[in-house]
N, CA, C and O of each residue as an XYZ file, in Angstrom:
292
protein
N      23.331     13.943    -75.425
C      24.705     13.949    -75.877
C      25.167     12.499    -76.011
O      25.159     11.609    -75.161
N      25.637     12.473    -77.491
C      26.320     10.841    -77.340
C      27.638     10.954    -77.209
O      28.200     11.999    -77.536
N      28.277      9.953    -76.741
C      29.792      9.689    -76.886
C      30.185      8.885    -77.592
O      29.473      7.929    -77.900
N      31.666      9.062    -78.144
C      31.933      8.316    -79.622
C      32.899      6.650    -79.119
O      33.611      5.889    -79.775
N      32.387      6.663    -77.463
C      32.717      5.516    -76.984
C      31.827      4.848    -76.483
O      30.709      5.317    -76.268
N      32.303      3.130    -76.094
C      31.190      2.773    -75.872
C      31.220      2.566    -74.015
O      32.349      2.565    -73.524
N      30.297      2.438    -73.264
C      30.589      2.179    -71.381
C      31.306      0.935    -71.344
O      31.943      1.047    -70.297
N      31.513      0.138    -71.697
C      33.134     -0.995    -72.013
C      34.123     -0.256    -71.791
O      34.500     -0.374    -70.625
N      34.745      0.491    -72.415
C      35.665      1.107    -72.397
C      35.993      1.773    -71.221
O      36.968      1.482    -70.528
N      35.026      2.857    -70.931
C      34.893      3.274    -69.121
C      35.552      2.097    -68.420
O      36.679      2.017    -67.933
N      34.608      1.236    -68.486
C      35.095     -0.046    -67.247
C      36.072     -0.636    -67.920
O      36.873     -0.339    -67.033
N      36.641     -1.123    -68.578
C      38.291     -2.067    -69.282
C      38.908     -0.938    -68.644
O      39.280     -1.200    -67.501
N      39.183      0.509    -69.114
C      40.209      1.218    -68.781
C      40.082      1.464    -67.396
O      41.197      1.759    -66.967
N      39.362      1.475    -66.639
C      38.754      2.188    -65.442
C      38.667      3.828    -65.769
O      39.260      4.667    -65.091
N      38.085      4.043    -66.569
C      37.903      5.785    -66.391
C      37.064      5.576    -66.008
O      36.328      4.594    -66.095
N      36.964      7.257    -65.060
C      35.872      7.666    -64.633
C      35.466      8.886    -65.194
O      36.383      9.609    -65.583
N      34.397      9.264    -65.322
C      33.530     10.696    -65.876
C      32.860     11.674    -64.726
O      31.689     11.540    -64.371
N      33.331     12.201    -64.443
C      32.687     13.029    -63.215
C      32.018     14.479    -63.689
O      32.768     15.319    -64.186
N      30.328     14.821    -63.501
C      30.245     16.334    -64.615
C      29.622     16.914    -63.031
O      29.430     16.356    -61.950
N      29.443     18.247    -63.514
C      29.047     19.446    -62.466
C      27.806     19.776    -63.125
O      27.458     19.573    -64.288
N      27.109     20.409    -62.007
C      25.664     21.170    -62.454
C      25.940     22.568    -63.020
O      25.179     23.529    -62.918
N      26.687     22.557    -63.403
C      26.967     24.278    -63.659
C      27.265     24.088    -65.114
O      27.682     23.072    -65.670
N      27.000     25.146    -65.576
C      26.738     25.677    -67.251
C      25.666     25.458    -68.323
O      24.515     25.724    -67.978
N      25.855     25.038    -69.505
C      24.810     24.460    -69.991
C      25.277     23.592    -71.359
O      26.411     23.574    -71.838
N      24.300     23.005    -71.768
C      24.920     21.706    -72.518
C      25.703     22.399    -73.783
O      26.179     21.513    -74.493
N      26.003     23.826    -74.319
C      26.370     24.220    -75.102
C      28.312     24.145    -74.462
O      29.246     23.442    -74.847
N      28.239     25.052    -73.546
C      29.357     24.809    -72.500
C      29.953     23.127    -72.650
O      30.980     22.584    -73.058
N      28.830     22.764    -72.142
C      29.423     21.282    -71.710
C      30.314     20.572    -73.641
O      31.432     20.064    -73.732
N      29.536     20.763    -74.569
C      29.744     20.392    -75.759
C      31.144     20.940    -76.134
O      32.069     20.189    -76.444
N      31.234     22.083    -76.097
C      32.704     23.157    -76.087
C      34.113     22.448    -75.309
O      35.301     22.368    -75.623
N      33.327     22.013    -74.186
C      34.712     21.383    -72.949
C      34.997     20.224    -73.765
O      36.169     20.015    -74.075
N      34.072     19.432    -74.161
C      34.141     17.922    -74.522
C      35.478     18.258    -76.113
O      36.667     18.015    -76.315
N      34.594     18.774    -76.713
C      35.441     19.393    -78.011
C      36.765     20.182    -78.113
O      37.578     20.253    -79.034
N      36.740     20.684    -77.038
C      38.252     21.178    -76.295
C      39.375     19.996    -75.743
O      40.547     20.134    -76.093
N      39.081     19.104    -75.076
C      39.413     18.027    -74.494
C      40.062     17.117    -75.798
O      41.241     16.769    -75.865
N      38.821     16.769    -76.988
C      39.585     15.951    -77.575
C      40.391     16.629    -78.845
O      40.582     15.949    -79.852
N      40.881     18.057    -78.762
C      41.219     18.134    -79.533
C      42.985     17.840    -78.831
O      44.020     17.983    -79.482
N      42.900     17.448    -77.494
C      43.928     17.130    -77.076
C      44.865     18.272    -77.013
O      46.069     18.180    -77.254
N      44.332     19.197    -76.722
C      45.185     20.823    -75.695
C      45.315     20.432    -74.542
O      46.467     20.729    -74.226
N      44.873     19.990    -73.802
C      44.620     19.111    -72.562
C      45.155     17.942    -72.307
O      44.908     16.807    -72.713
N      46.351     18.621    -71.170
C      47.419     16.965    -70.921
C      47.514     17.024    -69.727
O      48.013     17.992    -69.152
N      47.029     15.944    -69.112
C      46.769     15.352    -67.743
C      48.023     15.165    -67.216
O      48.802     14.409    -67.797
N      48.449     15.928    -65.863
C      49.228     15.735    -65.203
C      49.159     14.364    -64.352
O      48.438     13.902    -63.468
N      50.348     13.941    -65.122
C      50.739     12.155    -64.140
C      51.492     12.074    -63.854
O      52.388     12.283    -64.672
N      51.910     11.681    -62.369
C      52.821     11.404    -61.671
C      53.370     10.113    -61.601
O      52.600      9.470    -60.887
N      54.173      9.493    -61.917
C      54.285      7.718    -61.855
C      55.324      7.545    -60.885
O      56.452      8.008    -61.055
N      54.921      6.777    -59.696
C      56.159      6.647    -58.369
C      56.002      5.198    -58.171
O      54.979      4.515    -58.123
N      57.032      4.934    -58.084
C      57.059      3.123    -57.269
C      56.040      3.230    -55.840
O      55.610      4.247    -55.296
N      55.818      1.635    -55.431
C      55.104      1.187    -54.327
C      55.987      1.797    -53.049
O      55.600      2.179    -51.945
N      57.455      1.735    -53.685
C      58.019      2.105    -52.139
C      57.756      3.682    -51.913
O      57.662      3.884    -50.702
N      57.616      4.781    -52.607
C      57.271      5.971    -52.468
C      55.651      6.325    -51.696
O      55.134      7.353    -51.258
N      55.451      5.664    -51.748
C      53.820      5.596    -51.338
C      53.793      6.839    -50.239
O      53.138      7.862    -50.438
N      54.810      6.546    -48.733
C      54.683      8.020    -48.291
C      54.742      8.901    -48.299
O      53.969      9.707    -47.780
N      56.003      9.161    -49.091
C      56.409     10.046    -49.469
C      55.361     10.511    -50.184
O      55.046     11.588    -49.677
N      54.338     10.144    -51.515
C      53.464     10.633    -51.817
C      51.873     11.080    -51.264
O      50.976     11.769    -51.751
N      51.997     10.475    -50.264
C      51.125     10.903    -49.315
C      51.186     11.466    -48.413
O      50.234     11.338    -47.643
N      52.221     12.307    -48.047
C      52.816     13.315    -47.814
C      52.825     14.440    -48.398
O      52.710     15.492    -47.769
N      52.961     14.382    -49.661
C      52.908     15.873    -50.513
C      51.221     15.639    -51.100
O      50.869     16.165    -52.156
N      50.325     14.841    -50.315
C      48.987     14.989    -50.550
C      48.468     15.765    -49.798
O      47.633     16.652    -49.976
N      49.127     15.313    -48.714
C      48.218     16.207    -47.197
C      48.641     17.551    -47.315
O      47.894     18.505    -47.099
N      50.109     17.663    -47.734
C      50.404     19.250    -47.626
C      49.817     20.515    -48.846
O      49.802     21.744    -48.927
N      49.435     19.486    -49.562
C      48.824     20.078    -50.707
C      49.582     20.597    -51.896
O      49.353     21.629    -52.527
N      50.751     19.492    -52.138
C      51.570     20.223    -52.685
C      51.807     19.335    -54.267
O      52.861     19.386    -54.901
N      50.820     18.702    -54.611
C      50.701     18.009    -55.678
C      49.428     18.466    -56.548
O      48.246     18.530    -56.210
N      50.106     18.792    -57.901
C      49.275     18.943    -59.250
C      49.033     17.870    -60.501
O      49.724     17.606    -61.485
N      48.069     17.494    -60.149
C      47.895     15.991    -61.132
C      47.197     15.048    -60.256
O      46.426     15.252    -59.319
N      47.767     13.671    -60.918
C      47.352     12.472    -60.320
C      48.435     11.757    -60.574
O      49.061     11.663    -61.630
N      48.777     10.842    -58.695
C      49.601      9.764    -58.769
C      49.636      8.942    -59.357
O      48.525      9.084    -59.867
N      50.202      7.631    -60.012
C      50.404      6.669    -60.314
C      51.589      5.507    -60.192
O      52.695      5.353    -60.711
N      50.753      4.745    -59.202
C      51.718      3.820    -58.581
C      51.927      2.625    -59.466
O      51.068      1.924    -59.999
N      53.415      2.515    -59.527
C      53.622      1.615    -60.891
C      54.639      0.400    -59.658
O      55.413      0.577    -58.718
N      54.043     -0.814    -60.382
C      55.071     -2.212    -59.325
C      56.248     -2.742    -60.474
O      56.276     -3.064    -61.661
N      56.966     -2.642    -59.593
C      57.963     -3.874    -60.654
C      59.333     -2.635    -60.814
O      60.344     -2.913    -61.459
């Protein structure tokens, strides 16, 4: 499977790619093609530095859907 990016990009942006052993590369091709048709919108949370407990707080309790993002300034 190629990607229509290059591993630069991974590291400049910091993404990460994380895959599972489960399905098969037909599956896997379907998700990828699902993904960029952009149906798929990533839950982001953006909280200041001073929230920090507060967000780590609704980590432990399990009460967060998405991913944080701590923004300065």
């Amino acid at each position: 499977m190629q990607f229509p990016i290059g591993p630069e990009y991974f590291v400049a942006k910091a993404v990460r790619l994380t895959g599972v052993s489960t399905g098969t590369m037909e599956d896997t091709q379907r998700a990828l093609e699902y993904v960029s048709s952009e149906k798929v919108k990533p839950v982001v949370l953006e909280r200041n530095l001073e929230h920090i407990p507060e967000c780590l707080n609704a980590l432990e309790r399990g009460d967060v859907q998405g991913r944080f993002v701590v923004t300065f300034g």
